[in-house]
Every structure is written in C-alpha cells, then in structure tokens.
C-alpha positions as CSV (number, residue, x, y, z in Angstrom):
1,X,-9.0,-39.1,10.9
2,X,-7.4,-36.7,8.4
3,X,-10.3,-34.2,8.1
4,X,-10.7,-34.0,11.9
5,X,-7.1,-33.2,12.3
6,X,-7.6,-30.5,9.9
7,X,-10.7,-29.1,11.5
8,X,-8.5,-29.3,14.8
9,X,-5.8,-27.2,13.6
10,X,-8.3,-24.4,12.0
11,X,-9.7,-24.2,15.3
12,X,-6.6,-24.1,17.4
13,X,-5.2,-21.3,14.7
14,X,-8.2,-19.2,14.8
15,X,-8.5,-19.7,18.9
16,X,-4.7,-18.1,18.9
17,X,-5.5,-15.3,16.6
18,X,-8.5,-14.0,19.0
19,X,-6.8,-14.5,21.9
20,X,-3.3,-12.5,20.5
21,X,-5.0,-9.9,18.6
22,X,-7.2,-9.2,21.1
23,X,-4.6,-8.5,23.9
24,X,-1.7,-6.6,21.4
25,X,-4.1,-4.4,20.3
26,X,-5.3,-3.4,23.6
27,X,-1.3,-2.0,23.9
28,X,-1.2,-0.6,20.2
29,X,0.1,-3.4,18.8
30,X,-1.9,-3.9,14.8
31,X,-3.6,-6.5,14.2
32,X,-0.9,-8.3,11.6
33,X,1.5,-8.1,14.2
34,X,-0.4,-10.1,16.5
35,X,-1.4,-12.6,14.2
36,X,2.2,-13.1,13.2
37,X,2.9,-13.8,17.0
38,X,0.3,-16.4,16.9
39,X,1.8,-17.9,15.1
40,X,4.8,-18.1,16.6
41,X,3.1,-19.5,19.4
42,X,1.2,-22.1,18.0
43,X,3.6,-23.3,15.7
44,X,5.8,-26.6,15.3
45,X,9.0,-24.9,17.1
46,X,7.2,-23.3,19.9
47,X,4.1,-25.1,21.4
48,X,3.7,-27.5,18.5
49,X,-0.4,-27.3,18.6
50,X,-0.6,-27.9,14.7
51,X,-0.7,-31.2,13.4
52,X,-0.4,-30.8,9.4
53,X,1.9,-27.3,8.8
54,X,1.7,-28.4,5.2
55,X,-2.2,-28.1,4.9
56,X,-1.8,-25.1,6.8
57,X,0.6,-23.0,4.0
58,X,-2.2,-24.7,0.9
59,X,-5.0,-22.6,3.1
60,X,-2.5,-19.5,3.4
61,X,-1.7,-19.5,0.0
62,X,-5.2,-19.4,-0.7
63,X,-5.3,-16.2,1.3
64,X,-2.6,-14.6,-0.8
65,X,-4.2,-15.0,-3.8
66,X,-8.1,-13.9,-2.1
67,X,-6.2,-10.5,-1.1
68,X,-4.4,-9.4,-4.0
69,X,-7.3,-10.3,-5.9
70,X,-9.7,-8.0,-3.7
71,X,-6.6,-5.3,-4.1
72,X,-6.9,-6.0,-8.1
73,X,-11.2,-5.4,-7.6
74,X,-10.6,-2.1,-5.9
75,X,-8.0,-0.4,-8.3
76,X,-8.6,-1.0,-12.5
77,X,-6.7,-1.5,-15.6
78,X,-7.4,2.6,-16.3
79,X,-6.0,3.6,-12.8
80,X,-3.0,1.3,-12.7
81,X,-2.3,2.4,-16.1
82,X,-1.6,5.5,-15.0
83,X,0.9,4.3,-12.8
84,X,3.4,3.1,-15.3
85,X,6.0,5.7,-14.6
86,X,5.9,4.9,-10.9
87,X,5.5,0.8,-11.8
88,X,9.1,1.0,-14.5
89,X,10.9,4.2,-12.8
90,X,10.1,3.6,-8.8
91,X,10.7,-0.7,-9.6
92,X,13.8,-0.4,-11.7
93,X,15.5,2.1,-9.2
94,X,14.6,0.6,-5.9
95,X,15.6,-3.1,-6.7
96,X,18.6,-1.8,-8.7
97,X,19.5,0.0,-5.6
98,X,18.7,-2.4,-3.0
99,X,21.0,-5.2,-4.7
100,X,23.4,-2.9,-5.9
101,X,24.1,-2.5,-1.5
102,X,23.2,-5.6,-0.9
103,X,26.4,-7.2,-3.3
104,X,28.6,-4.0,-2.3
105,X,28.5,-5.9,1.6
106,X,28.3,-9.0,0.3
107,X,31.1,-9.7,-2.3
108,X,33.9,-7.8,0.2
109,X,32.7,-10.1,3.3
110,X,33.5,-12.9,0.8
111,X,30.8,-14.1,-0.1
112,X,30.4,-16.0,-3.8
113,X,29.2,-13.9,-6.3
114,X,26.3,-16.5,-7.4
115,X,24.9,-16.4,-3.3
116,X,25.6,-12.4,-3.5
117,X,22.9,-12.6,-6.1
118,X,20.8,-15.2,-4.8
119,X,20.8,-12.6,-1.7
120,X,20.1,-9.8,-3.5
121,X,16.8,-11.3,-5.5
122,X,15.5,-12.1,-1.8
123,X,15.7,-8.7,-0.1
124,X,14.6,-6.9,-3.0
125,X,11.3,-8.1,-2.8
126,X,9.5,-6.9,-0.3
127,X,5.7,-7.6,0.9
128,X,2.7,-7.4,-0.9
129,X,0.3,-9.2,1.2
130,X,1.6,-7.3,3.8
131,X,1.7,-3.8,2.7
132,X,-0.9,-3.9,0.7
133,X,-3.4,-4.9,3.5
134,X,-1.9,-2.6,5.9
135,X,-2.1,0.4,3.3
136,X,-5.5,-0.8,2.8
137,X,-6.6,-0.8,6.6
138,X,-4.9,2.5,6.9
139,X,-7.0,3.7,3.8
140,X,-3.8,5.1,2.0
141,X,-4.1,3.4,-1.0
142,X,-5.2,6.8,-3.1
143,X,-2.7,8.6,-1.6
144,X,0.7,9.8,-3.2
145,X,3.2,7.4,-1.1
146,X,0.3,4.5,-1.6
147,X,0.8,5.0,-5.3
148,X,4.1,4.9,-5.2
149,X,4.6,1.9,-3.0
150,X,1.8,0.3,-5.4
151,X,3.6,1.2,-8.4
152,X,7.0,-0.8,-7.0
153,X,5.3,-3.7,-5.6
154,X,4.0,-4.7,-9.0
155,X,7.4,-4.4,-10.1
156,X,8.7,-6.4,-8.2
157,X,6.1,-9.3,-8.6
158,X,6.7,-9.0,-12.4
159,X,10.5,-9.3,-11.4
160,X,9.8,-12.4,-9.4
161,X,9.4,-14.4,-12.8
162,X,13.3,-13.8,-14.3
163,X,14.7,-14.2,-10.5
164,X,12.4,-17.9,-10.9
165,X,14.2,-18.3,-14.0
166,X,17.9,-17.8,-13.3
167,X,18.1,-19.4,-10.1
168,X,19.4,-22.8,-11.9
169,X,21.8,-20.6,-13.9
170,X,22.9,-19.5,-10.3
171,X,22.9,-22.8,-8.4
172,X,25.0,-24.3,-11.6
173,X,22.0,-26.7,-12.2
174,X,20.6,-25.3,-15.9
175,X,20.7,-24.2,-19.2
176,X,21.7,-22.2,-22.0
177,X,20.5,-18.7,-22.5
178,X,18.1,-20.0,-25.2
179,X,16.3,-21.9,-23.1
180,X,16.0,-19.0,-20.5
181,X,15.3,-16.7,-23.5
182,X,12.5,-19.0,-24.3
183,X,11.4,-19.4,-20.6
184,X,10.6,-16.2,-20.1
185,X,9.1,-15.2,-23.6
186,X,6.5,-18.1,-23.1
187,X,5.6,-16.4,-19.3
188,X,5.3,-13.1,-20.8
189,X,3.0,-14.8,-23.5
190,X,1.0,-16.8,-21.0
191,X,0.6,-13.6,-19.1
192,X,-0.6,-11.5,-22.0
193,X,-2.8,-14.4,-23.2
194,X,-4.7,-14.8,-19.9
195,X,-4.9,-11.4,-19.3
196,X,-6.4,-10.6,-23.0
197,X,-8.6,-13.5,-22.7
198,X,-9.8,-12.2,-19.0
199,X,-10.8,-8.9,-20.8
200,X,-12.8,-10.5,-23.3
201,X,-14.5,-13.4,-21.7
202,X,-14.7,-12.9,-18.0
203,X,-17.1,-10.0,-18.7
204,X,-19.6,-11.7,-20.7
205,X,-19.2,-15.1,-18.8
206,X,-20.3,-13.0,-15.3
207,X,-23.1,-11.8,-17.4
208,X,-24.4,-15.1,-18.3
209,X,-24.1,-16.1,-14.7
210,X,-25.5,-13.2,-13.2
211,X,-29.1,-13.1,-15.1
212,X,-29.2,-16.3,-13.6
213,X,-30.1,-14.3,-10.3
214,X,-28.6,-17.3,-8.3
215,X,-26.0,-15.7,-5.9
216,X,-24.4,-18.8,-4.9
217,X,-23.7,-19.0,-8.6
218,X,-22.3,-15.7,-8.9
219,X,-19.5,-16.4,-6.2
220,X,-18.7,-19.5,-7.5
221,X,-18.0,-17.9,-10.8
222,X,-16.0,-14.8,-9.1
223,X,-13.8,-17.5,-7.1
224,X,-13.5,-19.6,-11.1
225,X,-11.7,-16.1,-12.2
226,X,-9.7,-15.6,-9.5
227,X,-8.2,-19.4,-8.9
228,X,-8.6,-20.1,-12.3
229,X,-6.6,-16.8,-13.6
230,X,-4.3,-17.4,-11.2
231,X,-3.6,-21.1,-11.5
232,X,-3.1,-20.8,-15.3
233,X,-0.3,-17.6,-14.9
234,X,1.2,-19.6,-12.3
235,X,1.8,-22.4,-14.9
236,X,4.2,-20.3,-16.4
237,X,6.4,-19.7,-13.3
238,X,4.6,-16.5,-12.4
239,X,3.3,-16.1,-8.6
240,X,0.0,-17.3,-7.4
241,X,-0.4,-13.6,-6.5
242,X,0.3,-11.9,-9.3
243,X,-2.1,-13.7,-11.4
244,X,-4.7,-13.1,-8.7
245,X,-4.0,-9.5,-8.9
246,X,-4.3,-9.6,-12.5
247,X,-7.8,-11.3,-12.7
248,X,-9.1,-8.5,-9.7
249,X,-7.9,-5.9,-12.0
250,X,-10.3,-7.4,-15.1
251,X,-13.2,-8.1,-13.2
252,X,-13.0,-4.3,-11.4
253,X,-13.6,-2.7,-14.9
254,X,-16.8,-4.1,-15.2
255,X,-19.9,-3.6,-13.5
256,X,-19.9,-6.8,-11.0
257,X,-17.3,-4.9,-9.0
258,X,-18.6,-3.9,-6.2
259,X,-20.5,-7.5,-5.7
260,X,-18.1,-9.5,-6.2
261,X,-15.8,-8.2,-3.9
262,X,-19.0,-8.1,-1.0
263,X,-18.8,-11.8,-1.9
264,X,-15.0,-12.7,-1.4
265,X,-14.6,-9.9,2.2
266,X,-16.1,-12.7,4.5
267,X,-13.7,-15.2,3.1
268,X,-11.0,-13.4,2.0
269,X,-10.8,-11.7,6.0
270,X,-10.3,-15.4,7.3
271,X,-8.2,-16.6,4.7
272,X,-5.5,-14.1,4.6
273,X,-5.3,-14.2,8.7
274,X,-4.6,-17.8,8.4
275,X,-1.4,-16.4,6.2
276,X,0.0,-14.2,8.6
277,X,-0.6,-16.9,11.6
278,X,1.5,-19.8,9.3
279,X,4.5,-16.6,8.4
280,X,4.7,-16.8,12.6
281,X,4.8,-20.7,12.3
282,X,8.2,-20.3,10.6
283,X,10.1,-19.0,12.9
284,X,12.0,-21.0,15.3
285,X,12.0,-19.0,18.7
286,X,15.0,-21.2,20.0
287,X,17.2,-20.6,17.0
288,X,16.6,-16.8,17.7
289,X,17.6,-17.1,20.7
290,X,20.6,-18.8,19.7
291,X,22.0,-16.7,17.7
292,X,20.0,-13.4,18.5
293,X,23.1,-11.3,17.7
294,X,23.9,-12.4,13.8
295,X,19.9,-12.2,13.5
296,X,19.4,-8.5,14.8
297,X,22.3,-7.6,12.7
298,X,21.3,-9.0,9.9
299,X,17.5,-7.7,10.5
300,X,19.0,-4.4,10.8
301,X,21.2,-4.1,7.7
302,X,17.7,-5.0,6.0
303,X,15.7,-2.8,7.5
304,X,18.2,0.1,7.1
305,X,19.4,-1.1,3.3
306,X,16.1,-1.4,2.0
307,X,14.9,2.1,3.9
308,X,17.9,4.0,2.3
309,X,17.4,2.3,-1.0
310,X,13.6,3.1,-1.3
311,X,14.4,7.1,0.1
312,X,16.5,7.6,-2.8
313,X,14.5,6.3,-5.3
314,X,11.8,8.3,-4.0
315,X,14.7,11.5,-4.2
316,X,15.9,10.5,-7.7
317,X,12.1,10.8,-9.0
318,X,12.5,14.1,-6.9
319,X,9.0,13.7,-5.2
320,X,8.7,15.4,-1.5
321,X,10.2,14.6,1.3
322,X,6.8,12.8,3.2
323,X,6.1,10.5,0.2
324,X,9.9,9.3,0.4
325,X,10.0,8.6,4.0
326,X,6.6,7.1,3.9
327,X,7.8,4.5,0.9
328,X,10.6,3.9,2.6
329,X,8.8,2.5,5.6
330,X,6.0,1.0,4.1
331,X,8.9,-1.3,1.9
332,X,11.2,-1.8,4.5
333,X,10.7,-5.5,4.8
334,X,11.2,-8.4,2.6
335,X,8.4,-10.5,1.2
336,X,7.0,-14.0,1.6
337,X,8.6,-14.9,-1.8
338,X,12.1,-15.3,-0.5
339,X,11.0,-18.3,1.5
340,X,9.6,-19.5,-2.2
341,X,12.7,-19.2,-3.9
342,X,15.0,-20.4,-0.7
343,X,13.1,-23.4,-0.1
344,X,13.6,-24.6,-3.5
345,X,16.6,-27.1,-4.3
346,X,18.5,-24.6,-6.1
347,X,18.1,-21.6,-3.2
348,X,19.2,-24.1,-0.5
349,X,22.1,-25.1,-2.7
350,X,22.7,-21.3,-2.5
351,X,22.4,-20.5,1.0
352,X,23.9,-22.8,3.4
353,X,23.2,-22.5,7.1
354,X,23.4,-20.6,9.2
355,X,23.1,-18.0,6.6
356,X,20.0,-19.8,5.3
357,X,18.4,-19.9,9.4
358,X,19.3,-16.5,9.9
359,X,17.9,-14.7,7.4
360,X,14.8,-16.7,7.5
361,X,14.6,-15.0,11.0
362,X,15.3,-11.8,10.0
363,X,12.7,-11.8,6.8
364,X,10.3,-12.8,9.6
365,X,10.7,-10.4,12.0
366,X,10.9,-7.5,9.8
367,X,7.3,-8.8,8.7
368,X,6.3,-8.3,12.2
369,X,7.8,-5.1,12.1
370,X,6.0,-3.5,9.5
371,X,2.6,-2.0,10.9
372,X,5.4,-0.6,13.3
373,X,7.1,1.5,10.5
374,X,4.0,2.9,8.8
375,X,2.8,3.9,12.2
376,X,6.3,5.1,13.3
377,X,6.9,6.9,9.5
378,X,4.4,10.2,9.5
379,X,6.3,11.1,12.6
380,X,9.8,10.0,10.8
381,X,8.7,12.7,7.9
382,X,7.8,15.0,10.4
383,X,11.6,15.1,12.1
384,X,13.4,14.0,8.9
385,X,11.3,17.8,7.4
386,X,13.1,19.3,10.4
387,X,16.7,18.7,8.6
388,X,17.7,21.3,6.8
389,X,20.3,19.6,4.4
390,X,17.7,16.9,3.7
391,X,14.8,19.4,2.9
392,X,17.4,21.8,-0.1
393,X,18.7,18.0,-1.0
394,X,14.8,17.1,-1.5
395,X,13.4,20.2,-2.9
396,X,11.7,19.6,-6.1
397,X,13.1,21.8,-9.2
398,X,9.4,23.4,-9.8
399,X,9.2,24.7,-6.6
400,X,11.6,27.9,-8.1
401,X,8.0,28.2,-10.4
402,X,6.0,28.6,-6.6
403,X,9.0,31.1,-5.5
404,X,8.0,33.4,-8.4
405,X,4.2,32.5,-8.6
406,X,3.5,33.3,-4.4
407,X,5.4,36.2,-5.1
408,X,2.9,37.8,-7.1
409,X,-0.3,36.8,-5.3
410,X,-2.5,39.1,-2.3
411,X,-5.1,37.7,0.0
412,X,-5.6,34.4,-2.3
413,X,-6.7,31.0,-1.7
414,X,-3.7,27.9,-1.1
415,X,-5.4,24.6,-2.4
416,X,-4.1,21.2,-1.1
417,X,-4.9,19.0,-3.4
418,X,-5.8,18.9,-7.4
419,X,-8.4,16.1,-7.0
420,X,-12.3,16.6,-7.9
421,X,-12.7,19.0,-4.8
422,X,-9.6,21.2,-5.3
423,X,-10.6,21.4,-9.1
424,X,-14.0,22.2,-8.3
425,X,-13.1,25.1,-5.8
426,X,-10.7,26.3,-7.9
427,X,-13.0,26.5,-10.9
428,X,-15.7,28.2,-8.6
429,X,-12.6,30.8,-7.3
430,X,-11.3,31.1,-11.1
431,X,-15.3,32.4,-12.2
432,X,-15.7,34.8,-9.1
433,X,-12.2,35.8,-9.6
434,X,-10.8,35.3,-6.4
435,X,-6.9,35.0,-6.3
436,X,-5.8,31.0,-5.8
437,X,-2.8,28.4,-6.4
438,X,-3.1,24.7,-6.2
439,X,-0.2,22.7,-4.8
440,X,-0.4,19.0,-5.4
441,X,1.9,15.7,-5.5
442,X,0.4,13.6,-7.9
443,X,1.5,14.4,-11.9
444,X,-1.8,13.1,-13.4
445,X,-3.6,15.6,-11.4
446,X,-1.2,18.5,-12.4
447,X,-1.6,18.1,-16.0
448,X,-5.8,17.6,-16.1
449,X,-5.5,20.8,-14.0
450,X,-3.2,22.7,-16.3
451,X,-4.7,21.1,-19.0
452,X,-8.0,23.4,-17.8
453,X,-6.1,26.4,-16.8
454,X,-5.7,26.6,-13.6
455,X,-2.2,27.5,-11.8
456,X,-0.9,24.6,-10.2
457,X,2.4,23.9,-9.1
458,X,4.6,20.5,-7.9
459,X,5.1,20.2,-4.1
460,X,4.4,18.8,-0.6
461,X,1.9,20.9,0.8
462,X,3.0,19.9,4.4
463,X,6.5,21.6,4.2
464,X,7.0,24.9,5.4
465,X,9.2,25.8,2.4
466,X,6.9,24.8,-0.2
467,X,4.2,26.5,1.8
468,X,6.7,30.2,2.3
469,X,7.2,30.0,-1.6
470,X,3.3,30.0,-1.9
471,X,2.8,32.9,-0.2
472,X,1.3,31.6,3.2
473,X,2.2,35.3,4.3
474,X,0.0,36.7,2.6
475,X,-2.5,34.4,1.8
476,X,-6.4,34.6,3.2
477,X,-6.9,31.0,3.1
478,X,-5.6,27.8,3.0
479,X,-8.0,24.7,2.1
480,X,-6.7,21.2,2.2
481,X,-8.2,18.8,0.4
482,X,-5.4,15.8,0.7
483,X,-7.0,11.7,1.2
484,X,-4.4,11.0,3.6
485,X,-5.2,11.8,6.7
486,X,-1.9,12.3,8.3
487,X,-0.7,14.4,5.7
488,X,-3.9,16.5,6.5
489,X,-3.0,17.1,9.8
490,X,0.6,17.5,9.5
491,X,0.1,20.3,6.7
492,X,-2.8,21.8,9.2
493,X,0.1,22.1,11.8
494,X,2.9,23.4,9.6
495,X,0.3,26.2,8.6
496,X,-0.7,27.0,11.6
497,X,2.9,27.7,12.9
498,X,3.5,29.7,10.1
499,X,0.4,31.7,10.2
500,X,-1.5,31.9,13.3
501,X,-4.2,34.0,11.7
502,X,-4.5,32.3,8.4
503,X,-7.9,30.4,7.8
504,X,-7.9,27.1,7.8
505,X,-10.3,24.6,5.8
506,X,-9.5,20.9,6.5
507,X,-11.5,18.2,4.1
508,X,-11.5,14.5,5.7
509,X,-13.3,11.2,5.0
510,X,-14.3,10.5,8.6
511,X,-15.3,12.1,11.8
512,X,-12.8,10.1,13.4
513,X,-10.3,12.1,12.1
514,X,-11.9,15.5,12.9
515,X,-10.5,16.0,16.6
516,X,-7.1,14.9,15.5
517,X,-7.4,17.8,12.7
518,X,-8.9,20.3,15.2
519,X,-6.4,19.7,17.5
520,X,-3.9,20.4,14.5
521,X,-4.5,24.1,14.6
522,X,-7.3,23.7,11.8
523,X,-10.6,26.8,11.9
524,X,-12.9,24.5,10.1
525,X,-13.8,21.0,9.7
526,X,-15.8,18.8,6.7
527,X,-16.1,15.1,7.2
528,X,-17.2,13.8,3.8
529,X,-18.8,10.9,6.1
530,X,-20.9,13.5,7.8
531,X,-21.9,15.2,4.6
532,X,-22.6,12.3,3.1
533,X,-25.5,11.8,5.9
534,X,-26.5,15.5,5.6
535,X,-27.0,15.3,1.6
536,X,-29.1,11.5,2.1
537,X,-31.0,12.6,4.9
538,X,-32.2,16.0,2.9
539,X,-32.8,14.0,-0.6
540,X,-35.2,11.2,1.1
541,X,-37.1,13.5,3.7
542,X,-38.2,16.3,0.6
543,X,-39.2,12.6,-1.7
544,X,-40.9,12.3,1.5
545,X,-43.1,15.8,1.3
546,X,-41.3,17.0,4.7
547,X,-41.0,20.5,4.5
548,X,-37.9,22.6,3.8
549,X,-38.1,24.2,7.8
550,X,-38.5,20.5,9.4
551,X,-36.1,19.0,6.4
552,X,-33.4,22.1,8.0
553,X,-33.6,21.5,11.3
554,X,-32.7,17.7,10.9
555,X,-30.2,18.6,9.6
556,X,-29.2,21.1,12.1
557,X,-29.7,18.0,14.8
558,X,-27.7,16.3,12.9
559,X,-24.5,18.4,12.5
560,X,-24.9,19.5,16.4
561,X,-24.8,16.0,16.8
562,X,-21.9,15.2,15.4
563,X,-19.8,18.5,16.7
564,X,-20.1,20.8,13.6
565,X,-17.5,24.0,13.7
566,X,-18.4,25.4,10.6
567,X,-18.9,29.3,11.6
C-alpha cells in the first residue's frame, strides 16, 4: 500500500539520520553535515532504501518553509527594518559581485552568454535554510556578521522572483518585456497585499482563536498563517520560503510569539532534518567519482568566488575585518534554489550535461561544507587580522576619530559593545565621572548612543589596531560586552597580549563559554545564564519570607557552584 510505503521511507530516513549524526558528531562533524551524508546514503543512487523520492522533497519542502517561518517568529518587522541598508547595500553588492566573476570566467571559456547568466542566477544565491539554522544553532543571529549575512539572504530571496521571471527570456521560450513588466509588478502586489493583509488580520484572527483556550486550535491556526501565507506568495512566482519568512515576521510582532513558535519547534526540528537528508539524496556518489576532478574544480571556484565576492562587499561597506571574513564563510555555498530553477524546462534547456551533473555536485557538496566554514572562519579572521596589508586595506575611516579620542584619555574604561549593558555602564561611568569610550560594530547602536551623549566610536573591538588607537595603554579597564561569543574571546586575547596588566571584564550568555573566556586571558567572568539564576533564586526565596543572611548564602552556594571568579 501507498501509505505504508510512506511510513517505510520516514522510518528508514529518520533511522539514517540517528545513526550518521550520532557517529559524525562524535568526530566534530555538525549535525547538518551528517544529515546531508544520510542522505547520500540512503538515497536512490547509493543504497536505494527510499521508495517514493518525490513524497520525500513535498515533506522537505514543508521543512523549508516550518524554518524560515520560526526564523521570521524570532526576528520582527521593527528589527528587520532596521536592516535595510544591510538588506539593499550588502544584496546589491554581493550578487552584483558574484555574477560579475562568475560571467568574467564564463563568457572567455566560451560559454553563451544566455547559460553565463543562467549560471550566474544559480551561484548567487546561496543558503537560507542552511545558514540560517546553522547561525541559529551557533546563536549568532544578533551579532554583527549574523546581521549582515541576514540582511543579504533576504535579498537574495527577493531576487529569486525576477531570476523566476527571465529564465524564459533566457531559454528563448517567452515574452515581451510587458508581459515581464507585468509579471513582476503583480508579485510585488501579491507580496505587498499578503503581507498588509497579514498585519491586519492575522493578529485579531489569533485572538479570536486563542480565548478559545483550545491549544490544538491555536496550532492549527499558527500552521493556517504560515502555509497559507506562504502558499498564496508563492502563487505569484515567489518562493515557498520567503512567504513563510514573511508570515513569521507578522505573527512575531504580536503577542502569540513566543507560543506559537513552542508549538511549531517539535515539528519544525523533524521537518527540516527530513530536508537536509533528501539535499544528500541528490547526489549521485558514482557520478562524483566519475568525474571527481571537473567537480572539485568547479566546487572550488564556488567556494573561492563567492568567499572573495562576499569579503568585498563586506570591505566596500567598510565594516571590520571579522564581520567580513565571517560573511564570507557563512555565504560561501549556493542554495537549494538553484536545483528549483535548473530542474525547470527552461534551466535544463540552459545547462546541458555534464555541466548540468557537475554543478549539481558541486552545489551539494558545498552544502555539506558549510558548518565547516563557520567553524573554520573565527580562526580565518584571526590569521587573515594577522596580514598587515589586509588590516590598513580594511581599516574603517572613523577609526582616525579613535586615533585622536584614545589620545586624550587616562586610566578610563574601553567598552565593547553599545547594546543595553554597554549603555547602561557607560551611563553609570558618565554620572560618577569616570573616564570611558565605547567601541561598537553595529550603526543603530552608534547613533542611539550618540544620540544620548556618550563617546562612541566605529570599530572591531577584537583588532589590535582599533584597540592601540583606544588607548589600551593607558586604559584601567576593558569590559566586553559583545553577543558573539567568539568575538568575545578573540577580543579577550588580543587585549591581553597587548596589556598584560589591563583588567579584564568578559559578559557571556552561558557558562559554557566561561572556561573558553578564562582561558582567553580574561580577570573576570559574568554568565548572564548564571545571573539569571542568582536574581530568580533571590526574588522567590524573600516572596518566600527567607531571610536576607540565608537568602545570601544561597546565593553564595550557588555562584561556588558554578565557579565564580568575580574578586
């Protein structure tokens, strides 16, 4: 029967993705990785355990649209708003740079200039699936390079709708210009219809549903917005995923956030595992072996193309060296898209084999390859920051405002970070009048803190240069209050180097991260995570009528517990 076929093939996919995750990850392989080799395994041209591929993809594509629209619940309108000079600067340059070397190799190989193009559309795009959930895992997505990576991945999935249109121009199958003009203004309609629509009714139609108190209900309704939102975009010849994102970003500004993505985790986990498992499914393992060589080279003009592309864009908006090598990394791969647009009629008109085999291949393998390069990219930074010539090509033109700023400050404070907590310390400095500077990445944050008067300047706080025109020298302090992690710790080490008696503060969101940090070089330590359990543990004990002495020494317990090296 049909369904027990089905049932057969879920089981035999989620068997392999125990198994393979299990075992790469117990040699430092990510998770993605190993589901993508699953699916190699299991898959029609290896092992051939799946009867019904086809069903398969409908269950992935499912899991596309679950993630982005989880992604869409966790960010908002507001916040992504805020990105638009990152979304139309970072896009526009990296795609115009990545085909602009993609049809420079291309057209002199002699290649025709319609397939050039073609070409170009397909390793533009990269990931978002893929990046998205691996800067998500990796808790990065608040961070300056996970802005910026954000910022060109919606780009690019707005730029899938014209590349869906002009592929009939290309293949020599279609239409006038009017009828592409009119194409695209009725997507761009659709799009702004749903999406004002979304804004208007979603909100009230969850209310209605949730006094209801019915929970099953309440899903329901969440999954209605998010197939339904993207169903109706997709109508139009927008992705599945964009449209997905889209309805997450609507349902995130009101207040059945944080429920309704509880309600879609369980799911959505599965769902999108079952994507990465049918991307392995695609690729042929004999065909690689085949023709191994035109593959690797191919996989690395990608990788390199699309690394160098996305390292100057990240130059030409002359933001620091880390955040460019990070983007570069993170973007390095080309998306699930292509096989969208190559498996249609007029992209296999375009690419005839082996082209067409080869890069199917490559696209796959530098999926795989992806968790590699974030992991493999802090350390990247850390050489690439070693380069002289690269560091004066990527030193940002404010930093001449830090030369003369450092020059004038004695035994002060260096904050990293113009978030809440560098804000706040600098506002509690600024009132006690204690010397300071704030050094931060993100524009938005620079101009709320100038904005209240605080001196701030443009720069990465984990180069040594920006850190010498701050006056590390003579400074009595450095606190870093950074989200990312890595950046924490490389900025720690940097310091340290530098200064061997300076003071270092380190803010981090776990304790998992502390002996990395300590290790670093850094004097002292605060896990928001262990803070967190401090504050809770105080507030519910004194409702409890515990006295102030017992209430302390819990809490005493509990930072010796947890290896507090606060002096």
């Amino acid at each position: 029967m049909p369904e027990s076929l089905f049932l057969k093939d879920l089981v035999v996919i989620s068997l392999a993705a125990v198994v393979v995750v299990g075992l790469v990850q117990r040699i430092g392989l990510p998770a993605i990785a190993g589901l993508i080799i699953a699916g190699i395994i299991i898959g029609p041209n290896t092992l051939g355990l799946i009867g019904d591929p086809h069903q398969v993809e409908v269950l992935a594509e499912v899991g596309v649209v679950l993630l982005l629209f989880g992604i869409g619940l966790e960010l908002s309108l507001d916040r992504l708003s805020r990105l638009w000079r990152l979304i139309l600067l970072g896009g526009t340059l990296q795609m115009g740079l990545t085909g602009a070397l993609v049809l420079a190799l291309a057209v002199p190989l002699g290649m025709a200039l319609p397939t050039a193009v073609f070409l170009a559309f397909l390793v533009s795009i990269s990931s978002t699936a893929i990046v998205l959930r691996s800067l998500q895992a990796r808790m990065e997505l608040e961070t300056p390079h996970g802005m910026l990576i954000m910022g060109v991945l919606v780009y690019q999935d707005l730029a899938v709708v014209p590349m869906v249109l002009l592929l009939p121009l290309l293949s020599g199958g279609m239409g006038s210009p009017m009828e592409l003009s009119l194409s695209l203004l009725t997507a761009v309609g659709v799009l702004a219809g749903v999406l004002m629509a979304s804004l208007i009714l979603v909100p009230r139609a969850l209310a209605l549903v949730a006094a209801t108190r019915q929970r099953n209900l309440f899903v329901m309704a969440v999954f209605v917005v998010c197939m339904g939102t993207a169903w109706t975009v997709s109508q139009a010849g927008i992705s599945l995923a964009l449209g997905a994102f889209l309805a997450g970003l609507v349902v995130s500004g009101s207040e059945y956030r944080t429920q309704a993505l509880s309600d879609i985790i369980p799911v959505r986990e599965v769902l999108t595992s079952v994507f990465f498992v049918s991307i392995g499914m695609l690729l042929d393992p004999w065909l690689l072996w085949e023709r191994a060589l035109p593959i690797l080279v191919l996989l690395g003009l990608v990788l390199a193309g699309k690394f160098l592309a996305m390292f100057l864009t990240a130059a030409l908006m002359r933001l620091p060296l880390r955040v460019a090598v990070l983007s570069a990394g993170a973007l390095a791969q080309v998306g699930e898209f292509a096989f969208v647009l190559s498996h249609t009629p007029d992209g296999r008109a375009l690419l005839v084999e082996p082209l067409g085999g080869d890069l199917t291949a490559a696209i796959i393998l530098s999926m795989t390859l992806t968790p590699l390069l974030l992991t493999a990219s802090p350390h990247l930074a850390a050489g690439v920051a070693r380069i002289r010539v690269i560091t004066r090509l990527m030193h940002v033109v404010s930093a001449a405002e830090s030369v003369e700023i450092g020059r004038h400050l004695k035994a002060h404070v260096i904050i990293a970070g113009g978030g809440i907590t560098g804000l706040e310390l600098a506002k509690s400095l600024q009132s006690n009048e204690v010397p300071y500077i704030l050094v931060d990445m993100n524009m938005e944050n620079i101009r709320l803190a100038r904005t209240a008067g605080h001196r701030i300047v443009f720069g990465d706080a984990s180069n040594a240069e920006v850190l010498e025109h701050l006056g590390i020298h003579h400074a009595r302090e450095l606190v870093i209050a950074i989200n990312d992690p890595n950046a924490v710790i490389a900025t720690v080490r940097v310091a340290r180097q530098m200064a061997s008696g300076l003071h270092i503060v380190a803010r981090t969101r776990y304790l998992g991260d502390v002996p990395y940090i300590r290790a670093a070089g850094a004097d002292t330590i605060i896990p928001a995570e262990l803070e967190s359990a401090v504050s809770v543990s105080e507030f519910v004990l004194l409702r409890h009528g515990i006295s102030e002495e017992a209430v302390e020494r819990h809490i005493s317990n509990i930072r010796s517990r947890y290896g507090e090296n606060r002096p």
